[in-house]
KEGU-398737 format. One record per atom (N, C-alpha, C, O): residue number from 1; residue in one letter; chain; atom name; x, y, z negated. Coordinates in pm, 1 decimal, padded with zeros to 6 digits. Example, Ala and Ser with C-alpha at 12.3 -4.5 7.8 and 13.67 -1.06 7.14 Angstrom:
# residues 2
[seke 1; "a"; "A"; "N"; [01319.0; -00569.0; -00780.0]]
[seke 1; "a"; "A"; "CA"; [01230.0; -00450.0; -00780.0]]
[seke 1; "a"; "A"; "C"; [01320.0; -00330.0; -00780.0]]
[seke 1; "a"; "A"; "O"; [01423.6; -00331.9; -00846.5]]
[seke 2; "s"; "A"; "N"; [01285.0; -00225.0; -00708.0]]
[seke 2; "s"; "A"; "CA"; [01367.0; -00106.0; -00714.0]]
[seke 2; "s"; "A"; "C"; [01290.0; 00003.0; -00787.0]]
[seke 2; "s"; "A"; "O"; [01340.9; 00113.8; -00803.9]]
# end
This chain:
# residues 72
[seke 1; "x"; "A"; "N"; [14383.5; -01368.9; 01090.0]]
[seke 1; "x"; "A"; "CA"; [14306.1; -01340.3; 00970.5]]
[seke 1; "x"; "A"; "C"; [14396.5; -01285.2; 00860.0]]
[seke 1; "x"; "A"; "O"; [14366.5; -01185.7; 00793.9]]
[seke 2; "x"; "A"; "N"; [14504.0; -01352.6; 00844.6]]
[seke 2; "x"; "A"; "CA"; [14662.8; -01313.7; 00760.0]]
[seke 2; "x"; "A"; "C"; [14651.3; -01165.6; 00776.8]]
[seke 2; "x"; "A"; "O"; [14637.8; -01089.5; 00681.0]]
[seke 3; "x"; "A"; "N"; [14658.0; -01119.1; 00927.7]]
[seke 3; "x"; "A"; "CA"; [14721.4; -00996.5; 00931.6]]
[seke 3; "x"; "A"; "C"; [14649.7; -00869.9; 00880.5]]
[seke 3; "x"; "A"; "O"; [14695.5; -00758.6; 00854.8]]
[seke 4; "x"; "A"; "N"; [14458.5; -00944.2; 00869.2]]
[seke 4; "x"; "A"; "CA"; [14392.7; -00830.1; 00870.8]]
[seke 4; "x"; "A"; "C"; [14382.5; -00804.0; 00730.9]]
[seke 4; "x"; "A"; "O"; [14353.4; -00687.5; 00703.9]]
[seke 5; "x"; "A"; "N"; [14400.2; -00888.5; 00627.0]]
[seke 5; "x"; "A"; "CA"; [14418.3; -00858.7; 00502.9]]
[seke 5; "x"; "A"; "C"; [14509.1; -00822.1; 00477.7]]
[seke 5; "x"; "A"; "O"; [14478.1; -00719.8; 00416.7]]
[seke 6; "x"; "A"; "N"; [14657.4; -00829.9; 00477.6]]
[seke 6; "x"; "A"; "CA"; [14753.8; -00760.2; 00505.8]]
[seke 6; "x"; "A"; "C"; [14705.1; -00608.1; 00490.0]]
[seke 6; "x"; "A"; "O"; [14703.9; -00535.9; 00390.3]]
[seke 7; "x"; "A"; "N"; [14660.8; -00581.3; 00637.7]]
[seke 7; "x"; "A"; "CA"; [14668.9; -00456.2; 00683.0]]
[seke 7; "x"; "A"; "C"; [14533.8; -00375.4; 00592.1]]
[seke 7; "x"; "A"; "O"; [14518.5; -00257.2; 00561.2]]
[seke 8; "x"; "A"; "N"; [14446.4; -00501.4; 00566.8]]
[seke 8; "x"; "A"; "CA"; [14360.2; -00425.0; 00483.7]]
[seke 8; "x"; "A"; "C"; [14412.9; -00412.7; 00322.8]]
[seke 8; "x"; "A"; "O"; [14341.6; -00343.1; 00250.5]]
[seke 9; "x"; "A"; "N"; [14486.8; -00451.4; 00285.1]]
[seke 9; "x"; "A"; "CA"; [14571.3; -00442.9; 00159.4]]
[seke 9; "x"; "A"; "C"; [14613.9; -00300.8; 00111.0]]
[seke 9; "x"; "A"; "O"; [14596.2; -00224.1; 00016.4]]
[seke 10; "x"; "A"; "N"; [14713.4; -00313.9; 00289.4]]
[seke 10; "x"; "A"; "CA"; [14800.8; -00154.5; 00298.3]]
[seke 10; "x"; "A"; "C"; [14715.0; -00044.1; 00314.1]]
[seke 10; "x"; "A"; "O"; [14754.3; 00062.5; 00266.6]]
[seke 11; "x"; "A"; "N"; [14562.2; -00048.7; 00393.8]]
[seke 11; "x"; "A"; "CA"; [14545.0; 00043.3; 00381.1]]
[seke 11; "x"; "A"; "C"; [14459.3; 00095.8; 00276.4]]
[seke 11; "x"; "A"; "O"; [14417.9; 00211.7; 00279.0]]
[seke 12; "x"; "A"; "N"; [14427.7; 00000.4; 00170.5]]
[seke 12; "x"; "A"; "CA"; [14373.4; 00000.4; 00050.1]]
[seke 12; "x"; "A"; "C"; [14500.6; 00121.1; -00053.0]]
[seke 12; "x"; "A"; "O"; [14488.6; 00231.8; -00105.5]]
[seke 13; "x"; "A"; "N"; [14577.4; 00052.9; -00043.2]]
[seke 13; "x"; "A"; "CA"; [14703.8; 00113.8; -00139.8]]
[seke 13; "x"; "A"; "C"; [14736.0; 00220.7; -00087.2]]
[seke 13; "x"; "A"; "O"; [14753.2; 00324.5; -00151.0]]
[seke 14; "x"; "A"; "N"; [14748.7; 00209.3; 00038.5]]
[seke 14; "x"; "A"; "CA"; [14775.1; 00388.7; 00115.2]]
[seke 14; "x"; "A"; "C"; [14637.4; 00464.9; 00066.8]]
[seke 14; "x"; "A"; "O"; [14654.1; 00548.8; -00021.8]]
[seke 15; "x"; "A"; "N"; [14545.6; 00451.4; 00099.7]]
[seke 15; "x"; "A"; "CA"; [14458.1; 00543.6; 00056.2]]
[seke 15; "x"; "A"; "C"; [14355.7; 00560.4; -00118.4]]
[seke 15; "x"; "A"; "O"; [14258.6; 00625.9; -00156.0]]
[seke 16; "x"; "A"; "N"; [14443.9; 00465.4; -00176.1]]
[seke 16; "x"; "A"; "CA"; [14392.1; 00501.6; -00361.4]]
[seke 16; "x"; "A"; "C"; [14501.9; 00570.4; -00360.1]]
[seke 16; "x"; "A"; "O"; [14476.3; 00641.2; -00457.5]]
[seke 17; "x"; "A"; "N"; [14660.1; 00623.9; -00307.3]]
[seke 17; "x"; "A"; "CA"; [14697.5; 00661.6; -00367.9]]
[seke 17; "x"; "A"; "C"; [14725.3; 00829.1; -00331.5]]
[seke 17; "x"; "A"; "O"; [14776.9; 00907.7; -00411.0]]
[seke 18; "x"; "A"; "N"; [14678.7; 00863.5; -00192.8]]
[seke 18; "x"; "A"; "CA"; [14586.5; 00944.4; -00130.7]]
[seke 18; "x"; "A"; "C"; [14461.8; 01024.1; -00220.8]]
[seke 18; "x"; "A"; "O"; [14380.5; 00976.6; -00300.0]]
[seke 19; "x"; "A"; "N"; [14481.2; 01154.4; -00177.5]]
[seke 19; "x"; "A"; "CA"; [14367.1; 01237.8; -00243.1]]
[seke 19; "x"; "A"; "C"; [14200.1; 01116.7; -00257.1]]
[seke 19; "x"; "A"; "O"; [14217.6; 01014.9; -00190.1]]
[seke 20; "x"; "A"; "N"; [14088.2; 01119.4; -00314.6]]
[seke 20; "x"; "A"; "CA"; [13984.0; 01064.8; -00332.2]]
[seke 20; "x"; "A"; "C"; [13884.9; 01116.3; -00247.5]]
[seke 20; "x"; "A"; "O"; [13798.3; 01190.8; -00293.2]]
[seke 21; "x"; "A"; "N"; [13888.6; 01078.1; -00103.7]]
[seke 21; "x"; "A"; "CA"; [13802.3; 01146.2; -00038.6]]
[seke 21; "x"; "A"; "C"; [13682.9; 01052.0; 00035.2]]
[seke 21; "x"; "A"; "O"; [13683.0; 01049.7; 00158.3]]
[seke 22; "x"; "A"; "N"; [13605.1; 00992.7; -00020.9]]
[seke 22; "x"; "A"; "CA"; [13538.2; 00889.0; -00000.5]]
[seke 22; "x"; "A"; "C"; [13483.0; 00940.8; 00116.0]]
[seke 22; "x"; "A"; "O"; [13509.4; 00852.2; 00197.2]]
[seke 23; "x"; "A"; "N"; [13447.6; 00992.2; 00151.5]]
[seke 23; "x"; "A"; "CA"; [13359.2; 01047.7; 00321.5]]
[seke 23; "x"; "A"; "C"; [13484.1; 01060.4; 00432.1]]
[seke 23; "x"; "A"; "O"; [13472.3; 01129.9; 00533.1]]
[seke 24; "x"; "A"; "N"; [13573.9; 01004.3; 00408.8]]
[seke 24; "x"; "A"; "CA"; [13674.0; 00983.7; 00528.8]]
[seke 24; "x"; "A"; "C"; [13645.4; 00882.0; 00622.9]]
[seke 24; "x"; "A"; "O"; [13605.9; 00791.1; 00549.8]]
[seke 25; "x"; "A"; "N"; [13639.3; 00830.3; 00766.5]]
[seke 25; "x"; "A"; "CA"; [13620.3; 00726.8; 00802.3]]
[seke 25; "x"; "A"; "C"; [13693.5; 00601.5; 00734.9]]
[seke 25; "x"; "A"; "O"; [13630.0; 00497.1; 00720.1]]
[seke 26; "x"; "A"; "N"; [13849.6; 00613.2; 00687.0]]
[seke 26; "x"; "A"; "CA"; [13904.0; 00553.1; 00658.6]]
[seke 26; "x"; "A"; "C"; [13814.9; 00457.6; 00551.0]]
[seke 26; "x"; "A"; "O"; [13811.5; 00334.8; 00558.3]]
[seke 27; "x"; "A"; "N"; [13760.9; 00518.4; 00474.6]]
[seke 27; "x"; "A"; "CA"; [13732.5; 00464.4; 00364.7]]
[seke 27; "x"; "A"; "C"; [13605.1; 00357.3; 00404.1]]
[seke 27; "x"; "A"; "O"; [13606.6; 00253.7; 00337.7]]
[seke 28; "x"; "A"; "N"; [13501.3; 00369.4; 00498.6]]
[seke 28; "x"; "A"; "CA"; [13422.8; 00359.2; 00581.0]]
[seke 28; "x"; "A"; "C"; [13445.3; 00244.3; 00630.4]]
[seke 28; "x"; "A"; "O"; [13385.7; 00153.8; 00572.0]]
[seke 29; "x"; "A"; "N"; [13527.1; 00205.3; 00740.7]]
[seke 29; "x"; "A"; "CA"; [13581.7; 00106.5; 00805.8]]
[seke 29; "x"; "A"; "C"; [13634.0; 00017.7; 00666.6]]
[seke 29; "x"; "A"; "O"; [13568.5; -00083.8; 00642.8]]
[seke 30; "x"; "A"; "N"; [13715.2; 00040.9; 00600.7]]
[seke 30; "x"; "A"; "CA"; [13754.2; -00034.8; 00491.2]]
[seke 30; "x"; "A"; "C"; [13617.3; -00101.8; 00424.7]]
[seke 30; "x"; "A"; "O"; [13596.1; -00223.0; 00428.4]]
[seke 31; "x"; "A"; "N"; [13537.9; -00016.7; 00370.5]]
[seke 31; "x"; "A"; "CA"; [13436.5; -00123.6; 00314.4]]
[seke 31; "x"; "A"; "C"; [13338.9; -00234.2; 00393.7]]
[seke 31; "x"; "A"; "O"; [13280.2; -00326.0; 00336.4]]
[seke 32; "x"; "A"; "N"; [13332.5; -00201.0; 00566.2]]
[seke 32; "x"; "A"; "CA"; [13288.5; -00269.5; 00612.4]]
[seke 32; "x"; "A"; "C"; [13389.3; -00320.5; 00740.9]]
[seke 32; "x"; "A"; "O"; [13378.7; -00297.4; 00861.4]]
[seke 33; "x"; "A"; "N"; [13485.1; -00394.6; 00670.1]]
[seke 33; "x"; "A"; "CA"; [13617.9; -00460.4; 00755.6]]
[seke 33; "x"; "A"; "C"; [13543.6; -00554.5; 00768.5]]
[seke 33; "x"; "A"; "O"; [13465.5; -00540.3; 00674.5]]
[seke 34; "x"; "A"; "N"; [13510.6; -00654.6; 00829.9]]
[seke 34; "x"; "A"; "CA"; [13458.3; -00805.3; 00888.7]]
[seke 34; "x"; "A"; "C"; [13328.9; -00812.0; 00822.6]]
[seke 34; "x"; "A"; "O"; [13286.5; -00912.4; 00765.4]]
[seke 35; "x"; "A"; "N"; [13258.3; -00683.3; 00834.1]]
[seke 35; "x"; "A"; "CA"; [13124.3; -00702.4; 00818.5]]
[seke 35; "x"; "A"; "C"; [13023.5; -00689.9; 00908.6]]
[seke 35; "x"; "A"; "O"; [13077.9; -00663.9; 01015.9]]
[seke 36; "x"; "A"; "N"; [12918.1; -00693.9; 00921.1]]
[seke 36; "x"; "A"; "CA"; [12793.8; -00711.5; 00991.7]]
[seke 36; "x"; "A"; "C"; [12816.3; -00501.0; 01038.7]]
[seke 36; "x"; "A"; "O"; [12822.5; -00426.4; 00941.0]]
[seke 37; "x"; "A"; "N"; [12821.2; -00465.5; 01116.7]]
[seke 37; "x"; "A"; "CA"; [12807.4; -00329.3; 01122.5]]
[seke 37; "x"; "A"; "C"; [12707.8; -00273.6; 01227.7]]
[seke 37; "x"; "A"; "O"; [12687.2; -00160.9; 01272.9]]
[seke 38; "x"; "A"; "N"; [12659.5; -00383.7; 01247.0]]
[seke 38; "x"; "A"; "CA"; [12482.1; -00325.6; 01288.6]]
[seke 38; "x"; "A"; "C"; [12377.6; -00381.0; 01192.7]]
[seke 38; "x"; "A"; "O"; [12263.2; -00412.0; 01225.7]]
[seke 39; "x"; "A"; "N"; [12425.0; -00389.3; 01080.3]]
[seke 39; "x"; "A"; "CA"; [12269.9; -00435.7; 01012.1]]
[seke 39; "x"; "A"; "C"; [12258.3; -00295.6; 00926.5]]
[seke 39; "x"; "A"; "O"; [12221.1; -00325.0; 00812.9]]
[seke 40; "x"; "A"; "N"; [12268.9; -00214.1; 00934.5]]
[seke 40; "x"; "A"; "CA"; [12208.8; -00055.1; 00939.6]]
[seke 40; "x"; "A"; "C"; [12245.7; 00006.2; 00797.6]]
[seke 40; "x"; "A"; "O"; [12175.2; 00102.1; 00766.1]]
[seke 41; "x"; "A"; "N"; [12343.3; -00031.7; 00706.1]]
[seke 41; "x"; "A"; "CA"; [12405.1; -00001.4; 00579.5]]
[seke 41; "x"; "A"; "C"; [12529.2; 00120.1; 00668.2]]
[seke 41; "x"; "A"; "O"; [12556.3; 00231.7; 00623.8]]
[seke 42; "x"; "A"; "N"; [12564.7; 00083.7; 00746.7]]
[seke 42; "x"; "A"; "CA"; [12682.1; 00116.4; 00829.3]]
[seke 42; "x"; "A"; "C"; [12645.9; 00261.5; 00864.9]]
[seke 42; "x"; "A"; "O"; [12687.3; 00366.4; 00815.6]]
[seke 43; "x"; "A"; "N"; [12563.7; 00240.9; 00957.0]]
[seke 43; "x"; "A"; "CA"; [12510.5; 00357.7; 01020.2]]
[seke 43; "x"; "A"; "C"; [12462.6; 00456.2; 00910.7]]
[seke 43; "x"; "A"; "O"; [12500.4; 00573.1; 00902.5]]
[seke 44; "x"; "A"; "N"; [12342.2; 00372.5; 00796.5]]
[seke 44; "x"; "A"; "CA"; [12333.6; 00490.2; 00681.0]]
[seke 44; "x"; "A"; "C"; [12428.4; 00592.9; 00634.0]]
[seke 44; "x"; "A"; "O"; [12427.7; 00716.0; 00632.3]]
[seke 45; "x"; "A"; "N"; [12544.6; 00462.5; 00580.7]]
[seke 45; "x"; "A"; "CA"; [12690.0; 00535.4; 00533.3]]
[seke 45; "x"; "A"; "C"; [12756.8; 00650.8; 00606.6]]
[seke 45; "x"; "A"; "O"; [12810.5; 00749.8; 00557.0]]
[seke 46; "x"; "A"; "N"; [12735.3; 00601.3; 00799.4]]
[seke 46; "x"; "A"; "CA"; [12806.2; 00746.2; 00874.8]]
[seke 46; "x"; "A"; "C"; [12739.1; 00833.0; 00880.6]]
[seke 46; "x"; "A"; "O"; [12796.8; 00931.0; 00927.6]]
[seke 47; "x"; "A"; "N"; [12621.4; 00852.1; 00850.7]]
[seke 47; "x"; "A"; "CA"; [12553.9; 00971.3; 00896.9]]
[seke 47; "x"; "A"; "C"; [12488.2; 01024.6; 00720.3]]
[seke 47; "x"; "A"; "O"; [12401.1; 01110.5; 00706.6]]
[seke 48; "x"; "A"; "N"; [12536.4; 00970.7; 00635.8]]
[seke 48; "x"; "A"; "CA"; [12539.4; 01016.6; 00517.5]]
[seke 48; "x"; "A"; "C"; [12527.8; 01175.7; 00498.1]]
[seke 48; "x"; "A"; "O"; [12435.3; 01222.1; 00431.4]]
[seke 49; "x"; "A"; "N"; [12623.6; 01257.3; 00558.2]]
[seke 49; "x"; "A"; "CA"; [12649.6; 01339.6; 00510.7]]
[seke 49; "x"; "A"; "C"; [12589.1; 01432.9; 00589.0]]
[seke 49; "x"; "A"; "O"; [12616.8; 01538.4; 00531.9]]
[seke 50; "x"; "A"; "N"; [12516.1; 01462.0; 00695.3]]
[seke 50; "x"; "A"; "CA"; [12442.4; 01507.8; 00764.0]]
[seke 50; "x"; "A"; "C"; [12318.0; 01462.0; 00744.5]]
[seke 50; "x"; "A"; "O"; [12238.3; 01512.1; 00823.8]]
[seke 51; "x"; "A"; "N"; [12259.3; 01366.3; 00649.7]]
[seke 51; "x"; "A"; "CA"; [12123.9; 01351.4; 00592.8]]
[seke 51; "x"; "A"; "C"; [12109.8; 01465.1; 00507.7]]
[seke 51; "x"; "A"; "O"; [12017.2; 01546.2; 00503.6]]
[seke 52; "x"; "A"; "N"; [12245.7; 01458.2; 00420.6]]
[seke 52; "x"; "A"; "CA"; [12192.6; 01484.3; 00288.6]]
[seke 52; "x"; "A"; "C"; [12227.6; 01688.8; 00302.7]]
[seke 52; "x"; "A"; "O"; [12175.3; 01753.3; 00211.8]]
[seke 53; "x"; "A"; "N"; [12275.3; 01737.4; 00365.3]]
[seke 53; "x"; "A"; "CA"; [12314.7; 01851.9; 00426.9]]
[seke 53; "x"; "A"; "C"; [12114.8; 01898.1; 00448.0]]
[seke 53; "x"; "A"; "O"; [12048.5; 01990.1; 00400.2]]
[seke 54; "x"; "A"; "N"; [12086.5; 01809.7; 00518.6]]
[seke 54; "x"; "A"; "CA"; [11936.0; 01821.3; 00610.0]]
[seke 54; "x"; "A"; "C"; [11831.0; 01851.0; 00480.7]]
[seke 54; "x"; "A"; "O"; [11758.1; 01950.1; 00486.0]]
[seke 55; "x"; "A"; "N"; [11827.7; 01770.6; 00378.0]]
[seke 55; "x"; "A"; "CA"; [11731.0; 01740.8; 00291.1]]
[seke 55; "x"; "A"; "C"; [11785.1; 01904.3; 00180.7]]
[seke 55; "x"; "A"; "O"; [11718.1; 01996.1; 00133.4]]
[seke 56; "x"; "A"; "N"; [11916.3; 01876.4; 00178.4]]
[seke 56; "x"; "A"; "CA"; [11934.6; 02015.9; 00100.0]]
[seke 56; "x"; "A"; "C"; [11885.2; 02139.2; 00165.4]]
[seke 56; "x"; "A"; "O"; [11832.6; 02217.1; 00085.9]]
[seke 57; "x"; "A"; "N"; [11888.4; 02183.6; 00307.1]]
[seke 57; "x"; "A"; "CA"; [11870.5; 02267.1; 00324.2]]
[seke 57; "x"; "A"; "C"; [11692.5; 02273.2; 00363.8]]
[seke 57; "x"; "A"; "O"; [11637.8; 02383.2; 00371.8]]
[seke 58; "x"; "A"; "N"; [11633.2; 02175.6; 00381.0]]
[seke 58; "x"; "A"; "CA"; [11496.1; 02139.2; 00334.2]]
[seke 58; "x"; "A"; "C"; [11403.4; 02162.4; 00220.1]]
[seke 58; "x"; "A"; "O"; [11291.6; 02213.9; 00217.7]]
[seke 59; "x"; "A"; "N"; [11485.1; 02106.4; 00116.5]]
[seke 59; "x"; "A"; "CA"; [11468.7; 02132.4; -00040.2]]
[seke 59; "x"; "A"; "C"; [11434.5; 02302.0; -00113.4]]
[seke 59; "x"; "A"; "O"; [11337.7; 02348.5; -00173.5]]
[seke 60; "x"; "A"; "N"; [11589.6; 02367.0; -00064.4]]
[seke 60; "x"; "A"; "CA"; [11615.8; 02445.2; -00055.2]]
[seke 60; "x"; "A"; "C"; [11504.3; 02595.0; 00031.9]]
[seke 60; "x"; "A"; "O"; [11526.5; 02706.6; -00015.0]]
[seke 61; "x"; "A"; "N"; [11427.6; 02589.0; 00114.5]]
[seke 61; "x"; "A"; "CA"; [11364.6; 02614.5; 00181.9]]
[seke 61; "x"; "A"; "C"; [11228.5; 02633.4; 00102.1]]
[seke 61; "x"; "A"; "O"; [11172.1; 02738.1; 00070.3]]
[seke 62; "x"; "A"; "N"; [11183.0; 02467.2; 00073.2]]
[seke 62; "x"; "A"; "CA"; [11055.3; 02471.1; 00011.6]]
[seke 62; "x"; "A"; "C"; [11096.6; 02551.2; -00085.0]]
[seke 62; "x"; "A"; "O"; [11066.6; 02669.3; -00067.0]]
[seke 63; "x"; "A"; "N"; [11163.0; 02523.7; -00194.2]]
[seke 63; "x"; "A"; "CA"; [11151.1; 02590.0; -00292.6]]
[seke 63; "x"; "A"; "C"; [11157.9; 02764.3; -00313.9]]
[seke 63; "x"; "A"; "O"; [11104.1; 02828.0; -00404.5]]
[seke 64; "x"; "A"; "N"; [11234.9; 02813.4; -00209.5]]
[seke 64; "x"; "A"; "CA"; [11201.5; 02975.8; -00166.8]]
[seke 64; "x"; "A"; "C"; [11090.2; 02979.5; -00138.1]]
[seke 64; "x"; "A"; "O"; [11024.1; 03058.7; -00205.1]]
[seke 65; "x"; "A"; "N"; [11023.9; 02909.7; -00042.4]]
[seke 65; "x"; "A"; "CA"; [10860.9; 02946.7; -00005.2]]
[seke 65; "x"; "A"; "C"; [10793.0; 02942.2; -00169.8]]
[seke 65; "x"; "A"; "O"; [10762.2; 03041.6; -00235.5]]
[seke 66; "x"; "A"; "N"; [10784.5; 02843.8; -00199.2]]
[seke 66; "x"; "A"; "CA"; [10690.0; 02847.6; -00298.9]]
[seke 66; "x"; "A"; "C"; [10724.8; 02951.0; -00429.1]]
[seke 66; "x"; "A"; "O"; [10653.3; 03014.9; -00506.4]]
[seke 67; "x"; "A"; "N"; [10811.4; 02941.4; -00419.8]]
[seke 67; "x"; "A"; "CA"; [10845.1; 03117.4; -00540.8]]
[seke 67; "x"; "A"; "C"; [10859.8; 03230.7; -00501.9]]
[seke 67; "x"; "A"; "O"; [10890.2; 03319.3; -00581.7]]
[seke 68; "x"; "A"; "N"; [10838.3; 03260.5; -00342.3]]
[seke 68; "x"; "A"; "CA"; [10845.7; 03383.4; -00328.3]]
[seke 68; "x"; "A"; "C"; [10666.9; 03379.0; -00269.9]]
[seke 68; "x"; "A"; "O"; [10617.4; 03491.3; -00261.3]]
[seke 69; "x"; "A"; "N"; [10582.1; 03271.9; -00235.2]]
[seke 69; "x"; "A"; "CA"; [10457.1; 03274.9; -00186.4]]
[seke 69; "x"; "A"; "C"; [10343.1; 03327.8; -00302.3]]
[seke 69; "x"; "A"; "O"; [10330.4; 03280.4; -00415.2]]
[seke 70; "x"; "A"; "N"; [10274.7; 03424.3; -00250.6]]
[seke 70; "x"; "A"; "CA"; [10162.8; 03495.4; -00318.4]]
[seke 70; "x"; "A"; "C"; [10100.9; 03354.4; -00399.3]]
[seke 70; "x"; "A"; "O"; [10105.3; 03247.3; -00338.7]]
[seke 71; "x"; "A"; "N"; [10054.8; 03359.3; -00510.8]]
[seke 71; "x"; "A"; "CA"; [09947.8; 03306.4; -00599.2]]
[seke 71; "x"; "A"; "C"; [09832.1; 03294.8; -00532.8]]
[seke 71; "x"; "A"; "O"; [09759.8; 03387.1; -00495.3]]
[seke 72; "x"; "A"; "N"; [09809.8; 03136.2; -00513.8]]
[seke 72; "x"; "A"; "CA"; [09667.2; 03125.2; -00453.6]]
[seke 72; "x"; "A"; "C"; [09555.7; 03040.9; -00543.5]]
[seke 72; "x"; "A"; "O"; [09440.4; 03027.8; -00502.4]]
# end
Protein backbone atom coordinates (compact mmCIF):
# COMPACT_ATOMS: atom_id res chain seq x y z
CA UNK A 1 0.00 0.00 0.00
CA UNK A 2 3.37 2.19 1.03
CA UNK A 3 4.55 1.68 -2.39
CA UNK A 4 1.50 2.70 -4.27
CA UNK A 5 1.38 6.07 -2.75
CA UNK A 6 4.83 6.49 -3.13
CA UNK A 7 4.59 5.83 -6.68
CA UNK A 8 1.41 7.70 -6.82
CA UNK A 9 3.18 10.76 -5.24
CA UNK A 10 5.98 10.51 -8.00
CA UNK A 11 3.81 10.31 -10.53
CA UNK A 12 1.77 13.22 -9.33
CA UNK A 13 5.02 15.51 -9.21
CA UNK A 14 6.34 14.07 -12.49
CA UNK A 15 3.39 15.03 -14.26
CA UNK A 16 2.30 18.79 -12.60
CA UNK A 17 5.54 19.51 -13.57
CA UNK A 18 5.06 18.20 -17.16
CA UNK A 19 3.22 20.17 -19.88
CA UNK A 20 -0.89 20.28 -18.61
CA UNK A 21 -2.30 17.74 -20.63
CA UNK A 22 -5.24 16.41 -18.80
CA UNK A 23 -6.49 13.86 -21.63
CA UNK A 24 -3.30 11.81 -21.20
CA UNK A 25 -3.95 8.34 -19.80
CA UNK A 26 -1.53 9.21 -17.24
CA UNK A 27 -3.61 11.61 -15.73
CA UNK A 28 -6.62 9.11 -15.98
CA UNK A 29 -5.22 6.20 -14.10
CA UNK A 30 -4.00 8.74 -11.47
CA UNK A 31 -7.41 9.98 -10.59
CA UNK A 32 -8.82 6.64 -10.45
CA UNK A 33 -5.71 4.76 -8.61
CA UNK A 34 -7.66 2.28 -6.10
CA UNK A 35 -10.87 3.17 -7.38
CA UNK A 36 -13.99 1.40 -8.41
CA UNK A 37 -13.19 1.47 -12.37
CA UNK A 38 -16.25 -0.20 -13.48
CA UNK A 39 -18.74 1.96 -11.90
CA UNK A 40 -18.86 3.91 -15.30
CA UNK A 41 -17.17 7.54 -14.29
CA UNK A 42 -14.05 5.69 -15.75
CA UNK A 43 -15.23 4.65 -18.91
CA UNK A 44 -17.08 8.23 -19.32
CA UNK A 45 -13.63 9.90 -18.66
CA UNK A 46 -11.88 7.44 -21.56
CA UNK A 47 -14.03 7.91 -24.14
CA UNK A 48 -14.44 11.62 -23.33
CA UNK A 49 -12.90 12.82 -26.13
CA UNK A 50 -14.48 10.94 -28.87
CA UNK A 51 -17.99 11.90 -27.38
CA UNK A 52 -17.39 15.24 -27.50
CA UNK A 53 -15.54 15.23 -31.17
CA UNK A 54 -19.16 13.27 -32.11
CA UNK A 55 -21.57 15.92 -30.65
CA UNK A 56 -19.34 18.72 -32.25
CA UNK A 57 -19.42 17.44 -35.43
CA UNK A 58 -23.28 16.78 -34.89
CA UNK A 59 -23.89 20.27 -33.64
CA UNK A 60 -22.01 21.52 -36.25
CA UNK A 61 -24.03 19.78 -39.02
CA UNK A 62 -27.44 20.78 -37.64
CA UNK A 63 -26.59 24.08 -37.58
CA UNK A 64 -25.43 24.22 -41.50
CA UNK A 65 -28.69 22.49 -42.32
CA UNK A 66 -30.77 24.85 -40.72
CA UNK A 67 -29.07 28.09 -42.18
CA UNK A 68 -28.50 27.00 -45.35
CA UNK A 69 -32.36 25.16 -45.45
CA UNK A 70 -35.06 27.04 -47.55
CA UNK A 71 -37.70 28.97 -45.22
CA UNK A 72 -40.60 26.89 -44.47
Amino acid sequence: MLDILVLTKLNSKQMLNSKSDLYRNEWLELVFANRNKTYGAYELRRHNIQTTLKALVMACTLMISAVTAPDV
